[in-house]
C-alpha positions as CSV (number, residue, x, y, z in Angstrom):
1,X,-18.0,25.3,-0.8
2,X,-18.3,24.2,3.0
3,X,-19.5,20.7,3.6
4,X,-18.5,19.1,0.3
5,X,-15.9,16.7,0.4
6,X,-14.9,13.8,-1.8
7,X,-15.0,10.4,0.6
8,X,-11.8,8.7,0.3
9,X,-12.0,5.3,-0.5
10,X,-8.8,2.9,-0.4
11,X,-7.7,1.2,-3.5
12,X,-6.7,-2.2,-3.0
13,X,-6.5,-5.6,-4.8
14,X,-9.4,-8.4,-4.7
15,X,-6.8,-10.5,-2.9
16,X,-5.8,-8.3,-0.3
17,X,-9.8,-7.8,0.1
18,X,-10.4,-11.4,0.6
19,X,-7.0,-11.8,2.6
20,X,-8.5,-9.1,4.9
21,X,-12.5,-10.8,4.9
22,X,-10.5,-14.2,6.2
23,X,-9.0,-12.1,8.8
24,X,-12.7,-11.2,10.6
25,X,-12.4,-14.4,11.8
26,X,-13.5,-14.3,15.5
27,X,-11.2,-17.4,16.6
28,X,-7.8,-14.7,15.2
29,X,-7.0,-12.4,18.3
30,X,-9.1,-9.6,18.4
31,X,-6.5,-6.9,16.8
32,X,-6.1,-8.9,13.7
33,X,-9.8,-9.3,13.2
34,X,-9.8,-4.9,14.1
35,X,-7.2,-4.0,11.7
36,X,-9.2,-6.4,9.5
37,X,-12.7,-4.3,9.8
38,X,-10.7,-0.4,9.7
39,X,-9.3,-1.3,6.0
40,X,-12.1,-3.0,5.2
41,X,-14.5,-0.2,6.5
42,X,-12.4,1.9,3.8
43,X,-12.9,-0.2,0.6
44,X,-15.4,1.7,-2.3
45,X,-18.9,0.8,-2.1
46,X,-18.2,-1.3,-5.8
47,X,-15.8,-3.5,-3.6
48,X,-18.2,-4.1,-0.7
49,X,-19.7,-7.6,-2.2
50,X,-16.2,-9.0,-1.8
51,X,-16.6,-8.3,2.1
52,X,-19.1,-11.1,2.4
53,X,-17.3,-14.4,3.0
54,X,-18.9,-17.4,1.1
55,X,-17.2,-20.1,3.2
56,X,-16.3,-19.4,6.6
57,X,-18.9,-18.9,8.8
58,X,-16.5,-17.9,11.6
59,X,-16.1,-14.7,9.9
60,X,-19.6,-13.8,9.2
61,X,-20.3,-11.8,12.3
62,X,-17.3,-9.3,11.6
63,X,-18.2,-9.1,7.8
64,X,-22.0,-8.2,8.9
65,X,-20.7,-5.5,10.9
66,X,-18.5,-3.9,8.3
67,X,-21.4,-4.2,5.7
């Protein structure tokens, strides 16, 4: 049927999730902090609460924007 499609979400770990929220940090150059918000922009919407850091503020910004 045209226009259904299954949204691929990626599969990865709870530590690669948080290893990737730390890397939002704006004071990281700018294409680690990217690559950062594209896998994260991918993760299941069950996942998503991980995305919001709970310690470093310098990453707030970046986690707001993939939310």
């Amino acid at each position: 049927m045209e226009g259904d499609f299954m949204t691929e979400y990626l599969e990865i770990e709870d530590e690669e999730i948080i290893y990737h929220v730390y890397n939002l940090n704006w004071l990281l150059p700018e294409n680690i902090q990217q690559r950062s918000m594209e896998t994260l922009n991918q993760l299941s919407p069950d996942k998503v609460d991980l995305v919001i850091p709970k310690y470093n503020q310098n990453c707030w910004h970046n986690a707001v924007s993939v939310l």
